[in-house]
VEXDREN-2710 file (C-alpha; in Angstrom, 1 decimal):
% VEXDREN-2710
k/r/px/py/pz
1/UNK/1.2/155.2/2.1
2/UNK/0.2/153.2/5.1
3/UNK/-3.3/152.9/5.9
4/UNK/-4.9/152.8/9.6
5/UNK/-8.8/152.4/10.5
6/UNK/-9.8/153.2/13.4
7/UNK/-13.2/152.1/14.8
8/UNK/-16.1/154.3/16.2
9/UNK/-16.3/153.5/20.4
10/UNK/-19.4/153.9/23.0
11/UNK/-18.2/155.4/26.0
12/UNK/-20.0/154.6/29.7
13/UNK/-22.8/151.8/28.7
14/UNK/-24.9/153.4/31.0
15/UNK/-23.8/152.4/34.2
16/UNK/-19.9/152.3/33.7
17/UNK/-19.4/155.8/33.5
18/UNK/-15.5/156.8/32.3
19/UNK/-14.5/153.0/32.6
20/UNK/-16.5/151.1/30.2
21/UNK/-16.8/151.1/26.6
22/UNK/-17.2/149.2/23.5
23/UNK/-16.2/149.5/19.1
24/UNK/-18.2/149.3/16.8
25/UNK/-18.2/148.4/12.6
26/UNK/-17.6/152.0/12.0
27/UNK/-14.0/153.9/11.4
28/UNK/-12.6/156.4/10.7
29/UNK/-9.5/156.3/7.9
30/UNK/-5.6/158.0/8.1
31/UNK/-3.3/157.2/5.1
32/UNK/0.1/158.4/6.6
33/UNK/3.7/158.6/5.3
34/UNK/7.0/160.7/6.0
35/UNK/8.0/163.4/4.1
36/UNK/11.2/165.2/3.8
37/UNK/10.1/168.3/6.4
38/UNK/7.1/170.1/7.2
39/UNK/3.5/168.6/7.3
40/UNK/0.7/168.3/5.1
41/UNK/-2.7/167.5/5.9
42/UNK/-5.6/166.8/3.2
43/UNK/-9.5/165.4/4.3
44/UNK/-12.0/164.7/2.5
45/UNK/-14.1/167.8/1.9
46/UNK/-18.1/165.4/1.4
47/UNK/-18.2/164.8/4.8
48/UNK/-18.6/168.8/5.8
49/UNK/-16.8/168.2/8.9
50/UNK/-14.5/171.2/10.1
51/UNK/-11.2/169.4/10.5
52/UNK/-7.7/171.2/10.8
53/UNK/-5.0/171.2/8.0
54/UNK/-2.5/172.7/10.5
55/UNK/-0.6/172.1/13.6
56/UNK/-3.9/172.1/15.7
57/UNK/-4.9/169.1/14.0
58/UNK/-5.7/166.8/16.8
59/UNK/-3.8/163.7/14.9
60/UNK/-0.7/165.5/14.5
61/UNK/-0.4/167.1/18.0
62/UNK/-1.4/163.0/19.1
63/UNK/2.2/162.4/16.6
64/UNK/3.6/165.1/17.9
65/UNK/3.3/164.2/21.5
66/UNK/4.1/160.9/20.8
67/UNK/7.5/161.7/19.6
68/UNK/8.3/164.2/22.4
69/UNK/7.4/161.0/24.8
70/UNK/9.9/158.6/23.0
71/UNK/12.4/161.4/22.7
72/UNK/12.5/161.6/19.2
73/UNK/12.8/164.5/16.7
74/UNK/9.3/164.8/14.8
75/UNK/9.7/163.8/11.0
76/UNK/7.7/165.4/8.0
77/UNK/4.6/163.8/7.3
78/UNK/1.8/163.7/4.7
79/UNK/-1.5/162.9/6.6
80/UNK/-4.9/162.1/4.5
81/UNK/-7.9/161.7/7.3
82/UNK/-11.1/160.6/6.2
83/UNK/-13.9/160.9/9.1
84/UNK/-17.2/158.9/9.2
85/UNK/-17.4/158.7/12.7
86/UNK/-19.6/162.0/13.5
87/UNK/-18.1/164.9/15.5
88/UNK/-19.6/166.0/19.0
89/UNK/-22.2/163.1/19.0
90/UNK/-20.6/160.7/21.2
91/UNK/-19.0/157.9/19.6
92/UNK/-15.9/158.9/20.3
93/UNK/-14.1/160.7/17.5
94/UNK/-11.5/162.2/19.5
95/UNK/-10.4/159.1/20.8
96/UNK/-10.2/157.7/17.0
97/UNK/-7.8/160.6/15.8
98/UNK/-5.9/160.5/18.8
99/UNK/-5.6/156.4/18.4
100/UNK/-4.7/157.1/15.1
101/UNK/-2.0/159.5/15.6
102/UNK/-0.3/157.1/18.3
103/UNK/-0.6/154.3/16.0
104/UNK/0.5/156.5/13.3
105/UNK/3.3/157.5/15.3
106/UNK/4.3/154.5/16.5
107/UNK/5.3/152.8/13.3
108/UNK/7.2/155.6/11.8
109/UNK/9.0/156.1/14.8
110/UNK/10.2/152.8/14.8
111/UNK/9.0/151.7/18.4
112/UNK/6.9/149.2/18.0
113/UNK/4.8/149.1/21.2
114/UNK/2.6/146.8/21.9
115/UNK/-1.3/147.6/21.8
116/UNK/-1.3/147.3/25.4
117/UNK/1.0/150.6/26.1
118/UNK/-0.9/152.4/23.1
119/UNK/-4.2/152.1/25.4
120/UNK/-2.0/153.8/28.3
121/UNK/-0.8/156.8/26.4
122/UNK/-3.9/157.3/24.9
123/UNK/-6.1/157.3/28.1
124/UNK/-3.6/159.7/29.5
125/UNK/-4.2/161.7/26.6
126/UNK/-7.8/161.9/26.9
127/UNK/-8.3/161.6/30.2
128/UNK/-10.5/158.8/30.8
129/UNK/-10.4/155.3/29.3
130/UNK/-13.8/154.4/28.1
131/UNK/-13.0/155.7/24.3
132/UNK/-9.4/154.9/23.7
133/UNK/-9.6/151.4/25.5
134/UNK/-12.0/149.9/22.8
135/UNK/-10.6/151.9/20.0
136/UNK/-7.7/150.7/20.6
137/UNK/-8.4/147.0/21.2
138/UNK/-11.7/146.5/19.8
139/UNK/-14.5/144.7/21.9
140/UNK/-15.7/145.9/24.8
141/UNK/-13.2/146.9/27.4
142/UNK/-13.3/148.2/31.0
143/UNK/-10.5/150.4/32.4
144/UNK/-9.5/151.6/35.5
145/UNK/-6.8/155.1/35.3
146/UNK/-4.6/156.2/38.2
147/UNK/-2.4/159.0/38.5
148/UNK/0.6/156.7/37.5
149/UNK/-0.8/153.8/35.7
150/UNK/-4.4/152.5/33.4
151/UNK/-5.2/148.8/34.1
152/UNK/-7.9/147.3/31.4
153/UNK/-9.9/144.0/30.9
154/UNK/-11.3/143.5/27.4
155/UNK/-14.8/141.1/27.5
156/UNK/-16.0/139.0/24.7
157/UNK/-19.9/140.1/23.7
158/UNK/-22.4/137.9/23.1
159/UNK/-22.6/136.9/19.2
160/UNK/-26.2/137.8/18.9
161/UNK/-26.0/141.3/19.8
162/UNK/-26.6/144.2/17.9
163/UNK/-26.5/147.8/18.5
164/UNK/-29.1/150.7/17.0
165/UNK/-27.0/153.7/17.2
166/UNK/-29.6/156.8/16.9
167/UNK/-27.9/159.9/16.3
168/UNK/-29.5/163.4/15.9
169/UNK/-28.6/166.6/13.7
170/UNK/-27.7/168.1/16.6
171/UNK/-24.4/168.0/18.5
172/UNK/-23.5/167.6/22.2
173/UNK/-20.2/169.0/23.4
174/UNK/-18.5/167.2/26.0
175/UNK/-17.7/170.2/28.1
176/UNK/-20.9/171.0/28.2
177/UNK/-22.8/167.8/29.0
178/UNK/-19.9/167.5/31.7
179/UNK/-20.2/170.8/33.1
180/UNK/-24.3/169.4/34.2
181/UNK/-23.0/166.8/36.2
182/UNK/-23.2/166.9/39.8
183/UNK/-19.5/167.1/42.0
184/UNK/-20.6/165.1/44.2
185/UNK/-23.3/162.2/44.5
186/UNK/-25.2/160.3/47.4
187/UNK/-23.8/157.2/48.2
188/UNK/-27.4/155.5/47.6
189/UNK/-26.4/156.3/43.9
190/UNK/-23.4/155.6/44.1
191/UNK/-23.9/152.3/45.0
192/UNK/-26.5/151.6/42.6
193/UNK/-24.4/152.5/39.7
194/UNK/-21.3/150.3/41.0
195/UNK/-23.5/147.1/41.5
196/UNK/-25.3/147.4/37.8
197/UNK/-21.8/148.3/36.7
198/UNK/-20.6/145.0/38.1
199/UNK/-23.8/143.4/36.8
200/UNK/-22.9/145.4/33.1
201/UNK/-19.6/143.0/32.9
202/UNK/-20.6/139.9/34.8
203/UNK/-23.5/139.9/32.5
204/UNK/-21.6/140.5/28.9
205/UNK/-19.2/137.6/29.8
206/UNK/-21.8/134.7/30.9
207/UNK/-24.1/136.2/27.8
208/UNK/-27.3/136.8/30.5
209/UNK/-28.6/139.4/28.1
210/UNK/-31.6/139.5/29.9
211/UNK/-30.0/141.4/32.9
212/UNK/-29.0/144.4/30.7
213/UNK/-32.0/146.5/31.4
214/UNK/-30.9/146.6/34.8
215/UNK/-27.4/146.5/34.2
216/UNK/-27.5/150.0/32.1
217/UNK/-29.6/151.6/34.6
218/UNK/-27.7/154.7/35.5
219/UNK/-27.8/157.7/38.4
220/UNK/-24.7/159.2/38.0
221/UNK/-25.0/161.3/34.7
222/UNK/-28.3/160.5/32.0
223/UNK/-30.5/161.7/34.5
224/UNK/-28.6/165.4/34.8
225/UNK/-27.9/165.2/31.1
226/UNK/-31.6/164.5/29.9
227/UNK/-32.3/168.5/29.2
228/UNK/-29.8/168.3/26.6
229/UNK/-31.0/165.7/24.6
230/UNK/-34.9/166.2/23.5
231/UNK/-36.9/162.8/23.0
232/UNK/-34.1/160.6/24.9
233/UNK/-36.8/159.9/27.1
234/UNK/-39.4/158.8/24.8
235/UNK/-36.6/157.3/22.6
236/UNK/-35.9/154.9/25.9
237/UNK/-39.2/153.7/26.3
238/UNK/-39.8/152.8/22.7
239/UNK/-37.1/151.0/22.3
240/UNK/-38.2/148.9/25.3
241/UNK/-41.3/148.3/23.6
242/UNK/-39.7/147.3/20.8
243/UNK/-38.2/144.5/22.4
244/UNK/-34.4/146.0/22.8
245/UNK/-32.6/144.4/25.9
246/UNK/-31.2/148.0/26.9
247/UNK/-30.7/151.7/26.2
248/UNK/-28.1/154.4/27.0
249/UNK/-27.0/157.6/26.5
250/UNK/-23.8/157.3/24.1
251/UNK/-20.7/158.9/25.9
252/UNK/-21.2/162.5/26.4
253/UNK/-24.7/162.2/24.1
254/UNK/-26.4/162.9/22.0
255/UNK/-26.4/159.5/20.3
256/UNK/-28.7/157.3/22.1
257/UNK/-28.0/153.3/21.6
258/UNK/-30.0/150.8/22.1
259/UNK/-28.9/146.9/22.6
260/UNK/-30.8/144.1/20.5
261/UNK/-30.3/140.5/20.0
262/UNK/-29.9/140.4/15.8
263/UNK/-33.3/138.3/15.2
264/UNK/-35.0/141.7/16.0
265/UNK/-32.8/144.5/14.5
266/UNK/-33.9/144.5/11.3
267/UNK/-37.9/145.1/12.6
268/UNK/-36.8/147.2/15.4
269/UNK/-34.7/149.6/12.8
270/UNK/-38.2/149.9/10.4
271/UNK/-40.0/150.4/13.0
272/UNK/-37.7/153.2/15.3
273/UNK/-37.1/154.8/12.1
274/UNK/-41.1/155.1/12.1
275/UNK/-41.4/156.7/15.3
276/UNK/-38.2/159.2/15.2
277/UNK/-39.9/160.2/11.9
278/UNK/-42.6/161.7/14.3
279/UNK/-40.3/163.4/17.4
280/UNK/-38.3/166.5/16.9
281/UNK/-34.9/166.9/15.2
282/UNK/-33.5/164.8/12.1
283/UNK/-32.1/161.4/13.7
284/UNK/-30.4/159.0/11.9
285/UNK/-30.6/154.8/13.1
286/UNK/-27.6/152.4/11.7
287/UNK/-27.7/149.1/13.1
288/UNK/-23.7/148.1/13.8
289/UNK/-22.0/145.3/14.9
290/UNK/-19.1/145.2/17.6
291/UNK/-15.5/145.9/16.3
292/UNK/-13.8/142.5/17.8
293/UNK/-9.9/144.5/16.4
294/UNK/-9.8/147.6/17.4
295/UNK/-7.4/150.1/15.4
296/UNK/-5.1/148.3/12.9
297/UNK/-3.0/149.5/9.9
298/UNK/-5.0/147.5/6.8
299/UNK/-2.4/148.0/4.0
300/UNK/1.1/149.0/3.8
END
């Protein structure tokens, strides 16, 4: 069996809402193979997490599009998914089975595309870039989607960065924390989140860290999602005592990151764990590194 890990993404970074995101050092696992007919599905059962066996599994119906795309009858497999990436918490654990499935797909169909046209199939998939990009590609990519076509620039990070990822016991589901936003917006905001947006990227690729504060600043969706995510507020401001060079809301939320240079991380992560010790809910802190690869298969 092949093996394929797929790396944990950050979708928006505050400012670049649905067309900026970045990997990190955490995946999720698919050991695939073909089978004479039918499909068979087994997860690992520790994690608790409520993932299909049958057709409605969203790695298989990812394969199963895939095929219908390339014109190409679907073969029997044997899929074994292992999920560490948490489910409705925003770090983008759609977009890893759905990157899995494509890459999955792609090498037993034969095709062979490159990484560049997985990103396009994938952000048609999903809808938005700002998960599948990075997931794909590793790093920290921004993505622009048409009706016809996805365009993407993937942006080295500064070595010395680090990223708390703070994620509750509580989960967050995109339709929901969509379904708060605002159809339209003033164009006050809207310019402020287009320049910091700008700033976001020009900042990342000269390594001014010291603009991120700024640069994350956002108006066009933390503010109207803030009800659904108790302590994000005092959360924020903590980590800015702390000494963290930014925070945002994690895609769709609830996870709450927070940007550090790595001669802080290890006292910011004793000390955060401190204070979320004292707010509501159960949160968990893991301090992660970028993913620089994006998806890949690891062993054949």
């Amino acid at each position: 069996m092949k093996h394929i890990i797929v790396p944990a993404t950050s979708a928006n970074m505050g400012s670049g809402f649905d067309s900026i995101g970045i990997a990190f050092q955490k995946y999720n696992h698919l050991w695939f193979v073909e089978i004479e007919e039918d499909l068979e599905i087994l997860v690992n059962k520790k994690h608790k997490l409520k993932i299909p066996t049958d057709e409605t599994n969203l790695i298989y119906k990812t394969m199963e599009e895939f095929y219908k795309l390339v014109g190409k009858p679907m073969p029997g497999v044997r899929l074994i998914q292992e999920d560490y990436i948490p489910h409705t918490r925003g770090l983008g654990s759609s977009a890893a089975c759905i990157v899995a499935g494509l890459i999955a797909a792609n090498d037993l169909s034969g095709c062979h595309f490159s990484r560049g046209k997985l990103a396009q199939i994938a952000a048609k998939i999903e809808g938005h870039p700002d998960n599948s990009n990075p997931a794909i590609l590793g790093g920290m990519v921004v993505g622009a989607l048409s009706e016809d076509e996805m365009r993407h620039v993937r942006i080295d990070i500064p070595k010395n960065l680090s990223f708390a990822i703070m994620v509750p016991d509580f989960p967050v589901e995109t339709v929901k924390s969509r379904g708060v936003l605002p159809y339209n917006v003033s164009r006050e905001d809207a310019i402020f989140n287009s320049s910091r947006a700008a700033l976001l990227v020009a900042s990342m690729m000269t390594g001014n860290i010291d603009n991120l504060k700024m640069a994350m600043d956002d108006r066009l969706h933390q503010p109207y999602r803030l009800p659904l995510v108790p302590g994000m507020e005092g959360i924020f401001s903590k980590a800015d005592e702390m000494g963290a060079k930014a925070s945002y809301l994690s895609g769709a939320g609830p996870t709450i990151v927070s940007v550090l240079t790595d001669d802080i991380a290890e006292d910011f992560e004793i000390k955060m764990n401190e204070y979320l010790s004292t707010i509501p809910n159960k949160w968990m802190l893991e301090i992660l590194k970028p993913d620089l690869e994006g998806a890949r298969i690891i062993s054949e």
